[in-house]
C-alpha positions in Angstrom: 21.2 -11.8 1.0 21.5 -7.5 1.2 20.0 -6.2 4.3 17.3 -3.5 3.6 16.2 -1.1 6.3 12.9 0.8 4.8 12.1 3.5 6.4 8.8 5.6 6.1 8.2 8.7 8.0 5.0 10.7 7.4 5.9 12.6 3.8 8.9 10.6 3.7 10.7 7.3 2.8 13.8 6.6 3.8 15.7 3.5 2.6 19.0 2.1 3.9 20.8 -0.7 2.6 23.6 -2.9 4.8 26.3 -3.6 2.1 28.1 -7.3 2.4 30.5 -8.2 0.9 28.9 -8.8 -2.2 28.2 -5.4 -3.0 24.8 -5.3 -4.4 24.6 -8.8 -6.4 21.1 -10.2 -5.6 21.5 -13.6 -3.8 19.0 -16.4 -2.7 18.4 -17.5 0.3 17.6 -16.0 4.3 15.0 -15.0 6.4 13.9 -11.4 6.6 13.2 -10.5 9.9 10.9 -7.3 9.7 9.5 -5.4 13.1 5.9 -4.6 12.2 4.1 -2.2 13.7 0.6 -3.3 14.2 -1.9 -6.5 14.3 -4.1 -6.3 12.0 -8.1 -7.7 12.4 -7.4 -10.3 9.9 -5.2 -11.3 6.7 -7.9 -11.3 4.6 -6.9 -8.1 2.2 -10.2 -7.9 1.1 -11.9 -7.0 4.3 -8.9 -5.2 5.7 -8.0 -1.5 5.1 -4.7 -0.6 6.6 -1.0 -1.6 5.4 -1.0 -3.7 8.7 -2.4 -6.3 6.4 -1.2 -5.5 3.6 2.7 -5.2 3.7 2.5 -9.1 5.2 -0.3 -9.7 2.9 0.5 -9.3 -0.4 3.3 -11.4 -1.2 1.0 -14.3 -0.6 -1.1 -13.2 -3.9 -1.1 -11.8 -7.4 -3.4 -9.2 -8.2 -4.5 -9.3 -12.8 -2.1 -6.7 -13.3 0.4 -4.7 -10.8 2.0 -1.4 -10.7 5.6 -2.2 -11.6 7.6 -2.9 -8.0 11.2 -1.1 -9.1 9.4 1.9 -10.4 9.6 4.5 -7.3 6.2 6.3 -8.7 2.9 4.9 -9.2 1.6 5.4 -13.1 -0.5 4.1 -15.6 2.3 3.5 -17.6 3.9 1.5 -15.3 1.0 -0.9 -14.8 2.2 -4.5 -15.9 0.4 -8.3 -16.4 0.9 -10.5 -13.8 -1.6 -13.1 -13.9 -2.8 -11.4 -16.9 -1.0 -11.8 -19.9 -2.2 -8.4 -21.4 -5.4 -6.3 -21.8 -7.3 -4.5 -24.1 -10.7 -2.4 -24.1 -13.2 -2.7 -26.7 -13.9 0.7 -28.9 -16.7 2.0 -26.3 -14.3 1.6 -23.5 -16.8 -0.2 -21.7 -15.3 -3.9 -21.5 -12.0 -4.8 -20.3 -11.1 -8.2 -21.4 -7.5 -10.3 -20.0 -6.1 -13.5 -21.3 -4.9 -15.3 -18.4 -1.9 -16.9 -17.7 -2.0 -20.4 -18.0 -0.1 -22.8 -15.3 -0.5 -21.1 -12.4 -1.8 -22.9 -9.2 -2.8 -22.1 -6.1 -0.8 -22.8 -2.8 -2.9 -25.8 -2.2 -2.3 -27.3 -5.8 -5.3 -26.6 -7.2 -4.9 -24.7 -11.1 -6.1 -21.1 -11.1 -9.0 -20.2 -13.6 -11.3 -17.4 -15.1 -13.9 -18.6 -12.6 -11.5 -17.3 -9.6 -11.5 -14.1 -11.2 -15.0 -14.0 -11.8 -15.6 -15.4 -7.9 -13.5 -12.2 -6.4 -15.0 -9.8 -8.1 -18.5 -11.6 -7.2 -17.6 -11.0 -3.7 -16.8 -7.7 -3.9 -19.4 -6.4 -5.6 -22.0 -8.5 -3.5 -23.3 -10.8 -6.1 -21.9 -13.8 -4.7 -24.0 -16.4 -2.3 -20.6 -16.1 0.2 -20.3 -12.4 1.9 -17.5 -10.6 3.5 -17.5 -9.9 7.1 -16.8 -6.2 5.9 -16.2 -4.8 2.3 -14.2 -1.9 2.0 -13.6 -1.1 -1.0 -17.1 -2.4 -2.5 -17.4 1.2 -3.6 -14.1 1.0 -6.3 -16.3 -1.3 -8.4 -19.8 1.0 -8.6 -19.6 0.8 -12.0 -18.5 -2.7 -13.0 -22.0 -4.8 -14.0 -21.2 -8.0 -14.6 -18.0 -10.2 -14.9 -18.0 -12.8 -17.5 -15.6 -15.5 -18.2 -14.8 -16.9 -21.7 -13.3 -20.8 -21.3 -10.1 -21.1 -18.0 -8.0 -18.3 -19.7 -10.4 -15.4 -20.6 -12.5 -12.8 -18.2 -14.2 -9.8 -19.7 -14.9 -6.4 -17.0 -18.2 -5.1 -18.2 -18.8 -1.8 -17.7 -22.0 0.5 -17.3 -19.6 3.8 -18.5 -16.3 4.3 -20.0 -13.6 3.9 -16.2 -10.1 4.3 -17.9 -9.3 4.5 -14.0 -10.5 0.9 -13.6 -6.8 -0.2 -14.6 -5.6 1.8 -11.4 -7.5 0.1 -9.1 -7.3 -3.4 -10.4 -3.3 -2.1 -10.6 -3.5 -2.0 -6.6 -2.2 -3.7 -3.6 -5.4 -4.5 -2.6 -6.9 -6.3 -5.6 -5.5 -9.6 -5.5 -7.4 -12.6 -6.7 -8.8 -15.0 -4.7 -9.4 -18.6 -4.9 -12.8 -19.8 -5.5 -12.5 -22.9 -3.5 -11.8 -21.1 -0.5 -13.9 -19.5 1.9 -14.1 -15.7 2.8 -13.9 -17.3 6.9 -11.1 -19.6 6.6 -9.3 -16.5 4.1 -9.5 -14.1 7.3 -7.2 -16.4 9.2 -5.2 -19.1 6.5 -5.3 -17.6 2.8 -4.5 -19.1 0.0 -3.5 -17.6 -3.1 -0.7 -17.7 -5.9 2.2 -15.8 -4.7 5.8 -16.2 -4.3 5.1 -16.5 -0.3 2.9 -19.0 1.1 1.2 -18.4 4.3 2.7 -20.4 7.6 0.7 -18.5 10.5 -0.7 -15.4 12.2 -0.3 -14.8 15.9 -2.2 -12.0 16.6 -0.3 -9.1 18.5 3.4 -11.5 18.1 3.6 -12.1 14.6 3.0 -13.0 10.9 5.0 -15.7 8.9 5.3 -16.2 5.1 7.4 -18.9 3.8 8.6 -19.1 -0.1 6.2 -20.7 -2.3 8.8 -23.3 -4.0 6.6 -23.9 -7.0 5.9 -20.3 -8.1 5.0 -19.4 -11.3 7.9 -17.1 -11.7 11.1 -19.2 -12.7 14.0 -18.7 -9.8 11.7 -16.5 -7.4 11.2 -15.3 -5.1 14.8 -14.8 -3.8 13.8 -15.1 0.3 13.3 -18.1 1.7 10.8 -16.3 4.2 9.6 -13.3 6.1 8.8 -12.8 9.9 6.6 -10.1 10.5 7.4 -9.6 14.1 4.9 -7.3 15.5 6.3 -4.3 18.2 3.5 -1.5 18.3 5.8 0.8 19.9 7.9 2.7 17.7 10.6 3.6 19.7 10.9 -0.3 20.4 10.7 -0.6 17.1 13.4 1.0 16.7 15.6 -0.3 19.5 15.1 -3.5 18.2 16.9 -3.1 14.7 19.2 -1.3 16.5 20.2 -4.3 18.5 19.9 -5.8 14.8 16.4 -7.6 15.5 15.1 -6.7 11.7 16.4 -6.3 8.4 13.5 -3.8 7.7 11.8 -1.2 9.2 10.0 1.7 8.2 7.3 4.3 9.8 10.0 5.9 11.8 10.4 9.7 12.4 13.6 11.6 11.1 15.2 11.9 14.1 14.8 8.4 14.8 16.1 7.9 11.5 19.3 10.3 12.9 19.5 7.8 15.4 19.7 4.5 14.1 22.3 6.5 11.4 24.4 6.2 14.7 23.5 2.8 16.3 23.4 0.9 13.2 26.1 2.7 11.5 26.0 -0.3 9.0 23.0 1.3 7.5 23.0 3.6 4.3 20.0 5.6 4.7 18.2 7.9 2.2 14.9 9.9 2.1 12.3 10.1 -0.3 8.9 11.7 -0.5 6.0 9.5 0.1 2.7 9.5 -0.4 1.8 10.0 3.0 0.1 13.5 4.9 -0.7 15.4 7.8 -4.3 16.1 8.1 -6.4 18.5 10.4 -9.5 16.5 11.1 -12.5 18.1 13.0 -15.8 17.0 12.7 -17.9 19.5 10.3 -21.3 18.4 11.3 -20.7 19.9 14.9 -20.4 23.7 15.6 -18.3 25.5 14.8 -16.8 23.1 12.4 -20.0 22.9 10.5 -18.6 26.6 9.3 -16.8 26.2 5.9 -15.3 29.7 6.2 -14.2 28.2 9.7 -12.9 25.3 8.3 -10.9 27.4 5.3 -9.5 29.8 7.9 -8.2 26.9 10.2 -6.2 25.4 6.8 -5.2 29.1 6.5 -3.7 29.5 9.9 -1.2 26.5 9.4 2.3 27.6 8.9 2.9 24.5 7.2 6.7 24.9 6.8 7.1 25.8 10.2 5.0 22.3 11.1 7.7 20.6 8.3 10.5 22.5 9.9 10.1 21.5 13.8 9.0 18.4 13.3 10.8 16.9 10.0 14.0 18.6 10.5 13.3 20.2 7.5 12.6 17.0 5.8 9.6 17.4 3.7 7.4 19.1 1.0 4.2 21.8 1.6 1.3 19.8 0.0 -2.8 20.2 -0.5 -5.0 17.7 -0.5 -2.5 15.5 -2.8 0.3 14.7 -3.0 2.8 17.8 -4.1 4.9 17.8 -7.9 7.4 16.6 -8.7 6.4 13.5 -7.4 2.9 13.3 -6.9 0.9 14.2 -10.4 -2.0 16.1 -9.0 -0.7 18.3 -7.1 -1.2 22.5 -6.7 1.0 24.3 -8.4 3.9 25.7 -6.1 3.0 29.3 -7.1 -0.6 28.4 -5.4 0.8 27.0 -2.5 3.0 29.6 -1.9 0.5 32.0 -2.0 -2.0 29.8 0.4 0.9 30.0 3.0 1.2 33.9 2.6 -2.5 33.8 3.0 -2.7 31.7 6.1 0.1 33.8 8.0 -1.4 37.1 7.3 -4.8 35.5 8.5 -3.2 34.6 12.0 -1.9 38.4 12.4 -5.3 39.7 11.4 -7.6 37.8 13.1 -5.2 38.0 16.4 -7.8 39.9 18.6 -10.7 37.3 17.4 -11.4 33.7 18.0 -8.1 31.5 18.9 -8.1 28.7 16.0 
C-alpha cells in the first residue's frame, strides 16, 4: 500500500507521497491511519456541516452521481453516475430523471431502491413523517417539488424552474443517499449506507473507524482494508504525530509545518496546490460601525493581501475575492481587477492615515 500524506493549508493543498518499493503500483491491502482534526456532533452527513464529518463520512455512502475523484478541479463535466447509471432532463429542464443501478445493497444486506432515493430527498426537503435533528442544507433543494419514483430502478427530480445547478449539488460530498429502513437517530451514531467502507464505530473526541465493505458494488474495491480516523485537535500534535509516523495522512497543516515535516519525515514527497479554501474578515454588519458599507468596503481595501500571503504563507498562495481566483477556481476576478483592488486598498491606508484606525 503507498503512503499518502495530504496536506491542506488555508489556500493550499499539499500532497506527499512515501514511495516503497513498488514505486507507484496500487496494491490491496493495510490500514490507513489518519490524524483527524476534530470530533464532529454526529456522522450523520445530513445534519452535519463541517469536513469533520465528512472526510470519515463519505466513504461509507454513494451519493446519485459524484464529481470525478482523480480529477483535481470540481466541473460539471466531470460529474459521473455512481449509483445512477446516467441522467437526462426533459425539454423544459424541469425534470431530472436517473435509471438506477441495479444490485446494490446496503451494508446490512438489504437491496437499495428508488424508494431510498425518494426517502432522502423526503427528509431533506421536510416532507417526510421522520425529521432531522438539524437540516442544513434544506435550502439546496428550494426548488425541487416533488420526488417520484417509477418501479426499483427509476426516480424523476421535479422541478418548479429550470436548476441546471441541481447536477452540482446532487454532484456533492454531502448528498449521499440514505437507506429508508434506517432511522435519522440511529444514522447520527451507526449509518448505514452502500459504500466501499462500512462503519465499525465512533468515539467521540478518540476516533472514527471504517472497515472495507467486502461485498461492494464495485468489483476489486476498495483497495484499503480500513481507515482510523484518529482524532488530535491540536495541530501541532497533529503534526508531531506523523512525524513520529502515527498517520499515513494528514492535511490542514500550515507551510511551515509543511517545511517541517519535509525534514522529520524526509520519506515524504510533498507538493502544493491551490485549494478552495479563504481568509475572510468577518465583522458583524448589523452593529456600528460595521453596519457602514463604505466602512465595510474600505476595511477590504486596507488589506495588503500579498503582504498577509507573504508573512504568513511563505509566499505560498494566490490574491483572491470572494471566489476562488483563475486558473483554478472558474469564477474568479480577473487579475487586472485584483490588481487594481490592491493598488486601491494601499493608497486608501496612506490617505486615510490621520482618520479612523481600521
Amino acid at each position: 500500500m503507498r503512503r499518502v500524506l495530504a496536506i491542506l493549508a488555508t489556500g493550499l493543498f499539499a500532497v506527499a507521497i512515501l514511495l516503497e518499493p513498488s514505486a507507484l503500483a496500487q496494491k490491496s491491502g493495510g490500514v490507513l491511519r489518519v490524524p483527524h482534526f476534530d470530533s464532529p456532533a454526529s456522522v450523520s452527513l445530513h445534519e452535519e456541516s463541517t469536513v469533520a464529518a465528512n472526510r470519515p463520512g463519505m466513504g461509507i455512502f454513494n451519493n446519485l452521481i459524484l464529481f470525478k475523484q482523480d480529477e483535481p478541479k470540481n466541473s460539471m463535466q466531470a460529474i459521473v453516475p455512481e449509483l445512477a447509471t446516467g441522467w437526462n432532463w426533459n425539454e423544459e429542464g424541469t425534470e431530472l430523471t436517473f435509471p438506477l443501478r441495479n444490485g446494490v445493497k446496503w451494508h446490512d444486506g438489504r437491496p437499495f431502491t428508488a424508494a431510498d432515493v425518494k426517502c432522502t430527498w423526503d427528509l431533506l426537503t421536510g416532507r417526510s413523517a421522520e425529521k432531522l435533528r438539524i437540516n442544513p442544507r434544506k435550502p439546496w433543494y428550494a426548488n425541487l417539488a416533488e420526488i417520484t419514483t417509477n418501479g426499483d430502478f427509476e426516480v424523476t427530480f421535479h422541478l418548479n424552474r429550470p436548476q441546471p445547478s441541481l447536477l452540482a449539488l446532487l454532484a456533492s460530498g454531502w448528498s449521499p443517499v440514505y437507506p429508508c429502513h434506517v432511522s435519522a437517530a440511529q444514522m447520527r451514531t451507526h449509518p448505514i449506507g452502500t459504500g466501499p467502507f462500512e462503519f465499525v464505530e465512533f468515539k467521540p473526541n478518540q476516533s472514527i473507524t471504517v472497515t472495507r465493505n467486502r461485498d461492494y458494488w464495485k468489483a476489486d474495491r476498495p483497495y484499503l482494508d480500513g481507515i482510523e480516523w484518529n482524532i488530535i485537535k491540536d495541530l501541532s500534535t497533529r503534526t508531531l504525530a506523523f512525524i513520529a509516523g502515527k498517520g499515513e495522512l494528514l492535511y490542514g497543516v500550515t507551510i511551515p509545518q509543511l517545511k517541517d515535516i519535509a525534514n522529520g519525515a524526509q520519506q515524504a514527497i510533498c507538493d502544493v496546490l491551490i485549494g478552495n479554501v479563504r481568509r475572510d474578515l468577518l465583522v458583524n454588519r448589523d452593529k456600528p460601525p460595521f453596519d457602514n458599507p463604505e466602512l465595510r468596503h474600505a476595511m477590504s481595501l486596507a488589506i495588503d493581501h500579498q503582504a498577509f500571503i507573504d508573512i504568513l504563507y511563505q509566499g505560498e498562495g494566490t490574491v483572491g475575492g470572494a471566489m476562488l481566483p483563475a486558473p483554478d477556481g472558474l469564477w474568479g476576478m480577473p487579475p487586472d481587477m485584483l490588481t487594481r483592488a490592491t493598488k486601491q486598498g494601499q493608497h486608501w491606508v496612506i490617505s486615510r492615515r490621520s482618520g479612523p484606525t481600521i
